[in-house]
VOPAGU-2260 file (C-alpha; in pm, 1 decimal, decimal comma):
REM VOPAGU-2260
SITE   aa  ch    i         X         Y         Z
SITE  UNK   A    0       0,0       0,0       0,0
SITE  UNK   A    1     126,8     338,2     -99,8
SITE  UNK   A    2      89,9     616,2     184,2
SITE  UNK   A    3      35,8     998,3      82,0
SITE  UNK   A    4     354,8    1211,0     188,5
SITE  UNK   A    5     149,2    1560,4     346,5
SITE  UNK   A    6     497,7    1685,5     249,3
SITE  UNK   A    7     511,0    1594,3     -90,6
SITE  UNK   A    8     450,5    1904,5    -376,1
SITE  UNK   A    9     116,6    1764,2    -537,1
SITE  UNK   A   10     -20,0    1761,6    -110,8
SITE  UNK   A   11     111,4    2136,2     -37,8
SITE  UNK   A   12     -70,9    2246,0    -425,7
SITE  UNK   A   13    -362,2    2164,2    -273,2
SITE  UNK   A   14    -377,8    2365,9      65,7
SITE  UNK   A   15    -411,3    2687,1    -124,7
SITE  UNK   A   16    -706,0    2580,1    -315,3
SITE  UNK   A   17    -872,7    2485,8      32,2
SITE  UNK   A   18    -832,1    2853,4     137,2
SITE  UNK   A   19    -975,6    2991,1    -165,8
SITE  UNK   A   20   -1319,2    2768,5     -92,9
SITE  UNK   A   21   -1350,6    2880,1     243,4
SITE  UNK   A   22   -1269,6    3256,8     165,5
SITE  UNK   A   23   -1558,3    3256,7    -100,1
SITE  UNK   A   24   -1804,2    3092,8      97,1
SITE  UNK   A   25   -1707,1    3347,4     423,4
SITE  UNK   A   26   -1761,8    3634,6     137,1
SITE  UNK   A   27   -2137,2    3462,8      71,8
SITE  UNK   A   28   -2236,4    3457,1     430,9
SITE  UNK   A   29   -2097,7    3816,9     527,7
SITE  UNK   A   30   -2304,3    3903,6     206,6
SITE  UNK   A   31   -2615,5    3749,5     356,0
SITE  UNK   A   32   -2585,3    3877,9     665,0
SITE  UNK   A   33   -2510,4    4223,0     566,9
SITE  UNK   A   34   -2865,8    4224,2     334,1
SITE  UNK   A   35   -3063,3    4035,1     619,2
SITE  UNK   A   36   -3375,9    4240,2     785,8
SITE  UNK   A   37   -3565,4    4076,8    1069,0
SITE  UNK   A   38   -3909,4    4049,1     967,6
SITE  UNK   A   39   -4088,0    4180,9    1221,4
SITE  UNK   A   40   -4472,4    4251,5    1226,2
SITE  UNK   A   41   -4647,4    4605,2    1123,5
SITE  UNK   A   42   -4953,1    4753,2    1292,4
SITE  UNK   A   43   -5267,2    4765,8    1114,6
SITE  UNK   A   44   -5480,6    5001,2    1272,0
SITE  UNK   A   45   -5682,2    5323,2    1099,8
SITE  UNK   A   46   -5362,1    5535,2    1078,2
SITE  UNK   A   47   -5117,9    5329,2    1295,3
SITE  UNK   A   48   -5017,5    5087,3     957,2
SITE  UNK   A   49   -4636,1    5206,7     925,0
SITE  UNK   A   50   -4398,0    4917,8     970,0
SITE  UNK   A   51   -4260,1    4938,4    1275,2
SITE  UNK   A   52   -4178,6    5334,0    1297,1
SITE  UNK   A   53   -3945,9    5356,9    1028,9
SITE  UNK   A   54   -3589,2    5365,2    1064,0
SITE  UNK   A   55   -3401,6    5157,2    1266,3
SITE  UNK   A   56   -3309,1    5230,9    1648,0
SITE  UNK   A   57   -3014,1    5005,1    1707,7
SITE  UNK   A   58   -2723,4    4821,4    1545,1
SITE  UNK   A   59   -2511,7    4512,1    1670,8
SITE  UNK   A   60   -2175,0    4445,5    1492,3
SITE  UNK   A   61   -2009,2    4141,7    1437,6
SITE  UNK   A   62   -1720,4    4170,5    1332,1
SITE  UNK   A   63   -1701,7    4360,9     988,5
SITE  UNK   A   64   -2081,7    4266,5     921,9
SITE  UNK   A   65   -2339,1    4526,0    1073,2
SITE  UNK   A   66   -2696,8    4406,2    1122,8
SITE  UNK   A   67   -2975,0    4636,4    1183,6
SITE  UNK   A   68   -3242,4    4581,2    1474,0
SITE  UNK   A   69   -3519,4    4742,7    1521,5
SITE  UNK   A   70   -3648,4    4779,1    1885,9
SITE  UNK   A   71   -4027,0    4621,3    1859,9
SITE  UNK   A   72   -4061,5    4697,8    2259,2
SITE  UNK   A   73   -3980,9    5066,5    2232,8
SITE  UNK   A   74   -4252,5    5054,9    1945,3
SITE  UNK   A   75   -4522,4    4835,8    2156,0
SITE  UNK   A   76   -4443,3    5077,5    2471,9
SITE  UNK   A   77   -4579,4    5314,3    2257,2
SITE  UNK   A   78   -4916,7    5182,8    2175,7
SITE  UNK   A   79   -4854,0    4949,9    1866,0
SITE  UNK   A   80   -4969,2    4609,5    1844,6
SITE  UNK   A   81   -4861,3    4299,1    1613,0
SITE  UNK   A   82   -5165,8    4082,7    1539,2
SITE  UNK   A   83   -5420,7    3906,0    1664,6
SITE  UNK   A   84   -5403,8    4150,9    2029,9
SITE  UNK   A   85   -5699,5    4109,1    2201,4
SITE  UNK   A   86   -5835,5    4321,7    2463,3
SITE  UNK   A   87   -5706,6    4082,9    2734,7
SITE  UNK   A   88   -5390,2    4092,1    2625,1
SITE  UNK   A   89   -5272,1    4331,0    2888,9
SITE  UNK   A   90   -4913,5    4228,7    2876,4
SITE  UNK   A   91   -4951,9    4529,5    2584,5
SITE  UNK   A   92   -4943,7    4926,2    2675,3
SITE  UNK   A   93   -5248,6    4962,4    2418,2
SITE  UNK   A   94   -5453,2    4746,8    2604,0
SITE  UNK   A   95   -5311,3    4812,6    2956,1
SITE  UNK   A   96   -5323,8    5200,6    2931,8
SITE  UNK   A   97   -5669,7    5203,7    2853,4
SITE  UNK   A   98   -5923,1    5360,5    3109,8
SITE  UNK   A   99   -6033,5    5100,5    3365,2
SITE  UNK   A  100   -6371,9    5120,9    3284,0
SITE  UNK   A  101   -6367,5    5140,9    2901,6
SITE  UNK   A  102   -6124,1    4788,4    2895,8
SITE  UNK   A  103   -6347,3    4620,6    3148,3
SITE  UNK   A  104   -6655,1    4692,9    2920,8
SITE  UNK   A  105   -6420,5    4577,9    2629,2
SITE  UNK   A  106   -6357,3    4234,9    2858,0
SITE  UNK   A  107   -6758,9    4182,1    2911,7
SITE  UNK   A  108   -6848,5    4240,7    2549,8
SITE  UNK   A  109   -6546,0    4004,7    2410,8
SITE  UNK   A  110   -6682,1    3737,4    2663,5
SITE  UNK   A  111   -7023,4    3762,4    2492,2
SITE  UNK   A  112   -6872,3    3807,3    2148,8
SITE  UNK   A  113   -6678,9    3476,1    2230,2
SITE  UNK   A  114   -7028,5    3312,0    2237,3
SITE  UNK   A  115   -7052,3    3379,4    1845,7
SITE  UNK   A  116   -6760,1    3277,2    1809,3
SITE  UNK   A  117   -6598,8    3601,9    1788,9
SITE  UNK   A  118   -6248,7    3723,3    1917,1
SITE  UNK   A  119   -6255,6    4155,2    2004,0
SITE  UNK   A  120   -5918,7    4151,8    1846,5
SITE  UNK   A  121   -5706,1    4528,8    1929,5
SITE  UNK   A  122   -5604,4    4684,6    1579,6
SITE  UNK   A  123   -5497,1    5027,8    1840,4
SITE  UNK   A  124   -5570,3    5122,9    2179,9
SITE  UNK   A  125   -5357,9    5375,1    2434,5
SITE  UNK   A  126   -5130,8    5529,8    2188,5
SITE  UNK   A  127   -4815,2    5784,2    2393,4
SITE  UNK   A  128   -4842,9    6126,8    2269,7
SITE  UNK   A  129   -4491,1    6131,8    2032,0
SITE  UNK   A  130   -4700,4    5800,3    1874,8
SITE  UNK   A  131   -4974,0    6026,4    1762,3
SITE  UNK   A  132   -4804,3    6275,4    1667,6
SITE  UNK   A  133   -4623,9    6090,2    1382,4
SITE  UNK   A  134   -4925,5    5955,7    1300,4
SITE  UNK   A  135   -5071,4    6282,9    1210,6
SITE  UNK   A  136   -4712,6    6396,7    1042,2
SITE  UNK   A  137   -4758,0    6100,0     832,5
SITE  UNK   A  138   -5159,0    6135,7     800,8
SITE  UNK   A  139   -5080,4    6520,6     706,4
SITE  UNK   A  140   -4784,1    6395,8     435,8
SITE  UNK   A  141   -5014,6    6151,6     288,4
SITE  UNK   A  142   -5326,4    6315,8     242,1
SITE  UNK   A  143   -5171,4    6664,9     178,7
SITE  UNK   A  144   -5324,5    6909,0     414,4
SITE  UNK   A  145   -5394,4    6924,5     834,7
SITE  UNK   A  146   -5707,3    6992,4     739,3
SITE  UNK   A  147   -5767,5    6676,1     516,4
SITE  UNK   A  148   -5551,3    6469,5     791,1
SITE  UNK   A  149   -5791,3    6636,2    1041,2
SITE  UNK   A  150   -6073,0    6381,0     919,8
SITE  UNK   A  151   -5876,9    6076,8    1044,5
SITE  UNK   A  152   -5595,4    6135,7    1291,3
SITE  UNK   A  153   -5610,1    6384,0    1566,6
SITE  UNK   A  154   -5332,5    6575,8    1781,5
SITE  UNK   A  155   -5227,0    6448,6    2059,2
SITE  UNK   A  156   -5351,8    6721,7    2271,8
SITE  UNK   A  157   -5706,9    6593,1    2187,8
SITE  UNK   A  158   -5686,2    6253,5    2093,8
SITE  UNK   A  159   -5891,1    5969,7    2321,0
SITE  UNK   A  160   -5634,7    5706,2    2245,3
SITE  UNK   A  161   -5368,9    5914,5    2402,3
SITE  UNK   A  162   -5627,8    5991,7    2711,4
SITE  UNK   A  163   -5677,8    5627,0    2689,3
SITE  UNK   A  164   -6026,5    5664,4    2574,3
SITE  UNK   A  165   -6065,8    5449,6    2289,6
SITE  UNK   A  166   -5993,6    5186,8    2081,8
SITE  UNK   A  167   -6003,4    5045,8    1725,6
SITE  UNK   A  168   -6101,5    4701,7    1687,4
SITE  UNK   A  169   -6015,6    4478,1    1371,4
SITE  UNK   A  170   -6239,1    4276,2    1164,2
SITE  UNK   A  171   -6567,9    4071,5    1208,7
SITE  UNK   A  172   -6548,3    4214,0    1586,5
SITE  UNK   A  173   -6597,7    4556,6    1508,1
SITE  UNK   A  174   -6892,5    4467,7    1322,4
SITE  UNK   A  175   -7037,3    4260,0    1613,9
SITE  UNK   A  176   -6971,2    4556,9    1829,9
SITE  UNK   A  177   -7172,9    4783,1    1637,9
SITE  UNK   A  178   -7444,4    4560,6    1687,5
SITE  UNK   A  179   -7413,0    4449,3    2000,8
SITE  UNK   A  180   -7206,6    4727,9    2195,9
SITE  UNK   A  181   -7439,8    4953,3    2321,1
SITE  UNK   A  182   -7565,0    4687,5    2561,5
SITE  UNK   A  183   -7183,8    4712,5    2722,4
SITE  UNK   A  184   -7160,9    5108,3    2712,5
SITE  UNK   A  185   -6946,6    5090,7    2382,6
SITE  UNK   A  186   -7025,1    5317,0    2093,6
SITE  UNK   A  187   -6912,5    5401,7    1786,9
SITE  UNK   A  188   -6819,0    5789,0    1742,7
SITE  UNK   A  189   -6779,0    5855,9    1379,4
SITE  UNK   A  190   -6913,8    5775,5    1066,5
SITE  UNK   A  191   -6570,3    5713,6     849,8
SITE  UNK   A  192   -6431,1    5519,4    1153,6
SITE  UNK   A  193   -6646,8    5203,6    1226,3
SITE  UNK   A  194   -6392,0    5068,4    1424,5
SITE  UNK   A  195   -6308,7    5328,1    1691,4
SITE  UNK   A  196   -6507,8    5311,1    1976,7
SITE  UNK   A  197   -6544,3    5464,6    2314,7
SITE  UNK   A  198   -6722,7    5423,9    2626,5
SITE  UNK   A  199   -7049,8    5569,9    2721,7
SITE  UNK   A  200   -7225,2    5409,7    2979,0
SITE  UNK   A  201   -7561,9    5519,4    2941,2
SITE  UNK   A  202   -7578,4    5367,4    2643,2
SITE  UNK   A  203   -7710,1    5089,5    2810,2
SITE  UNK   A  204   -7989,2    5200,4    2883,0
SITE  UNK   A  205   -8034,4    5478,4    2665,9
SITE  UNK   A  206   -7875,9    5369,9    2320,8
SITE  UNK   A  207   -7569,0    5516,0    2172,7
SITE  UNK   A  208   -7563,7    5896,7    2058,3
SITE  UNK   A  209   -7566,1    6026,0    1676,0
SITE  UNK   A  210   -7273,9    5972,8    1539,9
SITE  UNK   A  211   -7005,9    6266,4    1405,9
SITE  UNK   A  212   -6909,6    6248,9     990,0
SITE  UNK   A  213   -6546,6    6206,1    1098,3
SITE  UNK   A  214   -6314,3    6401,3    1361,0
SITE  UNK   A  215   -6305,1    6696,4    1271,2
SITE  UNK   A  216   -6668,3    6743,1    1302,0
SITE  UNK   A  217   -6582,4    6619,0    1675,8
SITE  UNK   A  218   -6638,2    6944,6    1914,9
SITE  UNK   A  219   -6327,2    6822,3    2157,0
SITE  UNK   A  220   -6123,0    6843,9    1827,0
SITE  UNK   A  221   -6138,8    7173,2    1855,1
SITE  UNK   A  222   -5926,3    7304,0    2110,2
């Protein structure tokens, strides 16, 4: 049997070739790396849909390869929520920031909207005040005047979500809660928004009050 010499020129030809391999398949992962975004989840509430404010709040660097992270707790301590929130789900600031009484009416109807086989799922709820205000920079930039923004998106100053006053439910539950809200003190408020809704507890007894057109027909938008 013939044994291989490691010493031997056609051995040492080799070793270089070797190097070459792993250099270009190092290049193909820092490459990867360097392109790779975390996919995190966006918001989809009336005028909270931006993906996850923006631009990026923090980097970690490995080595020469620097990957961007965005911060999804400083965005959820703000008021967003990723999917399928519901209004027990107070390990969130929208739903834990809420008035008392508005989220425990929110907790009574969901048990009866469980019954139909419904889930009162959070699309927005508490929202901090710098949260609402770049939703109505981004409301005013995309619709092309404050006074078209106005109609969907107030300032913070007068905003229920930043009181804590109201929240926007998603889907099939909003539409239950039309129906079936008054009977918990829940109401709609405005005509373009069917699903923001606030507390009022005489509803219960004595129905739900005419609604506004939109917000800026609202008198405590005015101020």
């Amino acid at each position: 049997m013939t044994r291989h010499d490691p010493s031997s020129p056609s051995a040492r030809r080799t070793f270089p070739g070797s190097l070459l391999a792993l250099a270009a398949l190092g290049a193909l992962l820092v490459a990867a790396l360097a392109t790779w975004q975390p996919p995190f989840p966006s918001s989809r509430s009336s005028g909270d849909d931006a993906p996850l404010d923006g631009a990026p709040r923090a980097s970690a660097v490995t080595g020469a390869v620097v990957v961007v992270v965005q911060n999804r707790n400083d965005r959820y301590a703000e008021g967003s929520v990723p999917a399928g929130v519901t209004v027990f789900d107070d390990q969130f600031a929208a739903v834990a920031n809420l008035d008392a009484d508005l989220l425990a009416a929110l907790r009574r109807a969901a048990t009866a909207a469980a019954d139909d086989g419904l889930r009162l799922e959070v699309n927005s709820g508490w929202r901090s005040a710098a949260h609402q205000e770049r939703l109505l920079e981004k409301a005013i930039a995309e619709r092309g005047s404050a006074e078209e923004a106005a109609r969907w998106v107030a300032t913070p100053e007068t905003s229920p979500h930043v009181s804590g006053d109201a929240v926007d439910i998603g889907g099939a539950g909003a539409g239950w809660l039309a129906v079936h809200g008054a009977g918990h003190g829940l109401c709609q408020v405005y005509d373009n928004e069917p699903w923001h809704f606030e507390l009022r507890e005489y509803a219960a007894t004595d129905g739900c009050p005419a609604t506004y057109a939109d917000p800026s027909r609202d008198p405590r938008m005015q101020q």
